[in-house]
Each structure stands twice: as structure tokens, then as C-alpha cells.
C-alpha positions in Angstrom: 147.7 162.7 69.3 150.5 160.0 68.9 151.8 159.6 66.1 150.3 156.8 63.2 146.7 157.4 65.5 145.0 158.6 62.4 144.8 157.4 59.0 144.1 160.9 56.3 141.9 159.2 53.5 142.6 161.8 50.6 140.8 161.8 47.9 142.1 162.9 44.8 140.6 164.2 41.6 143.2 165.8 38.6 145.3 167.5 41.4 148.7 166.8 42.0 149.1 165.5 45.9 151.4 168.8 46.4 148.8 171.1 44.8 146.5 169.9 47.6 145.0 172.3 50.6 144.1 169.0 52.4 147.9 167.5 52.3 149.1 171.3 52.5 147.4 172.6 55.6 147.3 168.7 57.7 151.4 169.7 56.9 151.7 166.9 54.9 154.9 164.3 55.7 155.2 166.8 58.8 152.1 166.0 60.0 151.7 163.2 62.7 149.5 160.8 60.1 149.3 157.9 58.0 148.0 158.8 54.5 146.1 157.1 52.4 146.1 158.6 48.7 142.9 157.5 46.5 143.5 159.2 43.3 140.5 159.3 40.9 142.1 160.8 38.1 142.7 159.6 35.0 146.2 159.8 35.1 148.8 158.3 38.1 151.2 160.4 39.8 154.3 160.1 41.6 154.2 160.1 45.5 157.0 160.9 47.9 159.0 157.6 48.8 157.9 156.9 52.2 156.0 154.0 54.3 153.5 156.6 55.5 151.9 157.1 52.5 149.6 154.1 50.6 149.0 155.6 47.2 145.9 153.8 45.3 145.3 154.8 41.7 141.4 154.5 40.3 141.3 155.8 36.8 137.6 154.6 36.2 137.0 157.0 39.3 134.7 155.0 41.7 134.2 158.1 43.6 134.7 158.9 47.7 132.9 155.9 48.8 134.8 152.8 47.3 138.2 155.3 48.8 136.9 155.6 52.3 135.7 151.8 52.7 139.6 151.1 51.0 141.0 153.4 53.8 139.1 151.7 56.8 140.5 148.1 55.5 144.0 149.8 55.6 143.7 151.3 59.2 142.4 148.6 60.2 145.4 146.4 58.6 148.1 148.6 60.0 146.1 149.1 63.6 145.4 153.0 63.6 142.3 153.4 65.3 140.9 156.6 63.4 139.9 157.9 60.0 140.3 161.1 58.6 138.6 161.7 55.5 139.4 164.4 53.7 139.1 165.8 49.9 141.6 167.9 47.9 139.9 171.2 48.9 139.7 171.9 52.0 142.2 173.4 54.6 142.7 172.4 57.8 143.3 174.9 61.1 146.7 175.0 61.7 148.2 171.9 64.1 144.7 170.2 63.3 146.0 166.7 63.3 148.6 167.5 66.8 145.6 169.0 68.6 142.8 166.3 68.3 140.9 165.6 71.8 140.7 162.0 72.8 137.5 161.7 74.4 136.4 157.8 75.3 132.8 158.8 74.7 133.2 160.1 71.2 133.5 157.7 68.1 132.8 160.8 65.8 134.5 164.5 65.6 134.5 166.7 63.0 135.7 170.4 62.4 133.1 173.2 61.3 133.2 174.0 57.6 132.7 176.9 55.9 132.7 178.9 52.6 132.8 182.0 51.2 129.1 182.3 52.6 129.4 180.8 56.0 128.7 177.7 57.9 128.0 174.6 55.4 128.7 171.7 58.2 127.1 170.9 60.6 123.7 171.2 58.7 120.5 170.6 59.3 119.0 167.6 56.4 115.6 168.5 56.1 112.8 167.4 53.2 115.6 165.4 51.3 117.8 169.0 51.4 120.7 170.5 53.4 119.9 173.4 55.2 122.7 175.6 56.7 122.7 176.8 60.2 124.6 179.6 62.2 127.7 179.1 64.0 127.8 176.3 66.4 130.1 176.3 69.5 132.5 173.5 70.3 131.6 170.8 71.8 129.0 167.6 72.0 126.3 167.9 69.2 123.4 165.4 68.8 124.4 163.6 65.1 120.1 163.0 65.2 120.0 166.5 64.7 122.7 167.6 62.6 124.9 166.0 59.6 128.6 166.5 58.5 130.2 166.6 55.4 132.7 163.9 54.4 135.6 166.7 54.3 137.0 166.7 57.9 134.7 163.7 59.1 137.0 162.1 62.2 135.6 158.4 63.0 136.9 155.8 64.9 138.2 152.6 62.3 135.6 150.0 65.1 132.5 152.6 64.4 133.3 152.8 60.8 133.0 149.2 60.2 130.2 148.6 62.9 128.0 151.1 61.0 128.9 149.2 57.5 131.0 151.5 56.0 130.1 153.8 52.9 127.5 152.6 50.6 129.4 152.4 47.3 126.2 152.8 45.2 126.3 156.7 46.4 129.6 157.4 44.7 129.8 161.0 45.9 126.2 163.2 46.6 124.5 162.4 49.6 127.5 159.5 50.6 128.0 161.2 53.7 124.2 161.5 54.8 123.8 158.0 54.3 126.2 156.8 55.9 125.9 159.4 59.0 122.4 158.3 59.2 123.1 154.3 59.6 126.4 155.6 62.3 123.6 157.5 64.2 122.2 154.5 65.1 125.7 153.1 67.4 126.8 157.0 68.2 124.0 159.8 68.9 126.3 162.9 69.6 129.5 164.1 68.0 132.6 166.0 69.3 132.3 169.8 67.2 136.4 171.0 67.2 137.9 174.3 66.8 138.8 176.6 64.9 136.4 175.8 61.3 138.3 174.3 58.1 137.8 176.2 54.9 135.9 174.3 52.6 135.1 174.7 48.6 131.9 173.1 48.9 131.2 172.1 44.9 127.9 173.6 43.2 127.7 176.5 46.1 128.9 179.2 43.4 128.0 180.1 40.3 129.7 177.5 37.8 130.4 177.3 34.0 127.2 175.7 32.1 129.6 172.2 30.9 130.5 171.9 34.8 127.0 173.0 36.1 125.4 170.2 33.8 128.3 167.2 35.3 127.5 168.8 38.6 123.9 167.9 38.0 124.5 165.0 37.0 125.9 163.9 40.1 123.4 165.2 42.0 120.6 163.8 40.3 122.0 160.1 40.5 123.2 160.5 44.1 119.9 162.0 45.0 117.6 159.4 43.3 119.5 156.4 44.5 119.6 157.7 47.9 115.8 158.1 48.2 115.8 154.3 47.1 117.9 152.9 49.7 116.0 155.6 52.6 112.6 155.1 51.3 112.5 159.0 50.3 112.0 157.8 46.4 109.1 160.6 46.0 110.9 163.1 48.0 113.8 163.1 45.8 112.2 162.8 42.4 110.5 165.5 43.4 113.8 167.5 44.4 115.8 166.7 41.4 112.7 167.9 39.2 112.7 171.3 40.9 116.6 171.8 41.0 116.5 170.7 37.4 113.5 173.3 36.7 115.6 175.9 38.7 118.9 175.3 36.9 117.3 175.7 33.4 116.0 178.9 34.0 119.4 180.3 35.8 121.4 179.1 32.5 118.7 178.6 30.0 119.2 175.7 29.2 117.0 172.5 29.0 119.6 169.8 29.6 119.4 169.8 33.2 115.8 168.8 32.3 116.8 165.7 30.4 119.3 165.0 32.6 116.9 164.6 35.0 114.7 162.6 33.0 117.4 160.2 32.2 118.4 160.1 36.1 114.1 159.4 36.5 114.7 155.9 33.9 118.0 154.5 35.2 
């Protein structure tokens, strides 16, 4: 892919942009990109003097959503006709960005994910939950069937804003379900790459009870409001009371309880 053809939306949370496997493995000013830098932390940082780099600074931390929609409105202002989105964990396959496919027919790619316990995208979103599936080949997948994680999400800038962007009420859980869910609807199939990207996929391992009950926290909110805007309020509540139930009993601990009470009266 020519050069300036993709715009990397990087999101950033207390990580220096260097520190990054994103900006790391993509090969960072060596790569053939445009990056857009949305730092969420709560304190700025320095970026490498160059015009191929837009650094954005959001101490109040408005989460992936707000950075992606920013990112489109920059592509879109410099004329690069596709989005990378991309968080501060995961690393690309080597020469990812010089060995993207062009097909006409494809307004979404996206590399396989995984963790330390396999495949985490594509998934199958079933009953308000994300259910892992074996290794799929390369090639077209049907987006009805399966979803993606943000992380390695390729879109075109046009589908982006035809399908509305990201809803900026889901600051980070279920952002990417959402908004995969209204893209369907102009694009049925995807483009699966090759070789996976290796992905720290956040609450898949066991986790310190302080970060466990944040983690929760996020997932509670993100899950309620997303049964609200899909019409899956019952679904959810009912989700967040059993992974609340669940997570008490792993760290004994009631919090996750009230936390999902306090989610319930937002």
C-alpha cells in the first residue's frame, strides 16, 4: 500500500508512544502510515517532530470512541482513505501495514487476534456475550456472523462515516459491537488477513482485585448502555448481575455487587 493510504488511530493510555507494541510492531515512523496519537492519560508526552504524526492529548480520558470518530475527521481532512485502529497492546505481523490487500469489494479487513489462550477475534456475539471460535482461514467472512475487536479493525474513512461512526456513549466495552453492528448494515462480509496480531485482551487473565473492580466497572456501564441503545436492556442486566455474582465469589468480594447495583440506577 502507498504510502499516507492509511491513517493508525492509536490509542493511548499511561504508556509512552515508544513503549507501545502497536507503534513498535506497525515499525513506527518506518512504517508507510499516517498516525494519529489519542493519548488518554493524565499526563502529555512528547512526540517525534514530524508531519506524520497528529498528537491529541485527552486528560479527562473520553475513551476509544471520541479517538476513533477524531481520527476519521482527520483522514478524512488530509484525504487517506483508510483507518487503522489500534490500541497500545497489541502487535502487529511483521510488514502488516506494506502488505495490506486492496480489494474493491471490501470496506472492512481485519487481522485475527489472539492471546495467550487462542483466538479472541473474530467472535461469535451471542446472548449479549462474546464467544470465541477456532481458527479461521483467510479470507471473506460474513460480519452478520462474526464481530472484530477494535485492535486491528481496517475500515475505509467513506464506510466509517456512512455507518455513523463510533457511538461516544460506549466509551470503551462493547464500542466495537455497536458500531460493527450498524456497519453490517452497508458491508455484510469482511476481508480476514494473515498472519494473527498478538493481542492483550483486558479482563481475559486473572487480575489484581483494585483493577478487577475498574475493569468491572467498565464493563458494567458499557454493557448496560449498550442493551439501551440495541434494545437488549434485560439481556444485559441480566449479564452484568451474573458476572458481578461470579466475580464476587472468584475474589470474595461484594463490590462487584454494588458496582453493579450502582451501574443498575445510573
Amino acid at each position: 500500500m502507498q504510502p499516507a493510504q492509511i491513517l493508525v488511530a492509536l490509542v493511548l493510555y499511561r504508556c509512552k508512544l515508544a513503549d507501545a507494541a502497536s507503534w513498535q510492531s506497525l515499525g513506527g515512523l518506518e512504517s508507510p502510515a499516517h498516525f494519529f496519537i489519542w493519548d488518554n492519560s493524565p499526563e502529555g508526552q512528547e512526540m517525534p517532530d514530524t508531519a506524520r504524526i497528529d498528537y491529541v492529548h485527552c486528560p479527562e480520558n473520553l475513551g476509544v470512541s471520541a479517538a476513533y470518530n477524531a481520527a476519521s475527521r482527520q483522514a478524512r481532512a488530509l484525504g487517506i482513505p483508510w483507518l487503522l485502529l489500534a490500541d497500545q497492546d497489541t502487535s502487529f505481523p511483521e510488514g502488516a501495514l506494506s502488505n495490506v490487500p486492496i480489494h474493491e469489494r471490501y470496506a472492512i479487513m481485519a487481522w485475527p487476534a489472539c492471546d495467550a489462550l487462542g483466538q479472541i477475534s473474530p467472535f461469535l456475539f451471542r446472548w449479549g456475550r462474546g464467544w470465541r471460535v477456532r481458527d479461521l482461514p483467510p479470507g471473506r467472512c460474513s460480519l452478520r456472523k462474526y464481530r472484530l475487536i477494535n485492535s486491528g479493525l481496517l475500515v475505509t474513512t467513506k464506510l466509517f462515516e456512512e455507518a455513523g461512526g463510533y457511538n461516544e456513549q460506549l466509551p470503551l466495552d462493547f464500542s466495537d459491537i455497536e458500531f460493527l453492528e450498524r456497519a453490517g448494515k452497508q458491508a455484510s462480509h469482511f476481508l480476514l488477513l494473515s498472519p494473527a496480531t498478538q493481542h492483550r485482551l483486558s479482563g481475559s487473565a486473572h487480575q489484581p482485585p483494585e483493577q478487577a473492580l475498574i475493569r468491572f466497572r467498565h464493563y458494567a456501564t458499557g454493557a448496560l448502555r449498550f442493551g439501551t441503545l440495541t434494545a437488549r436492556k434485560c439481556q444485559m442486566a441480566s449479564n452484568v448481575l451474573i458476572r458481578a455474582i461470579v466475580q464476587s465469589l472468584r475474589y470474595g468480594n461484594v463490590k462487584f455487587l454494588r458496582i453493579a447495583l450502582a451501574a443498575y440506577t445510573e
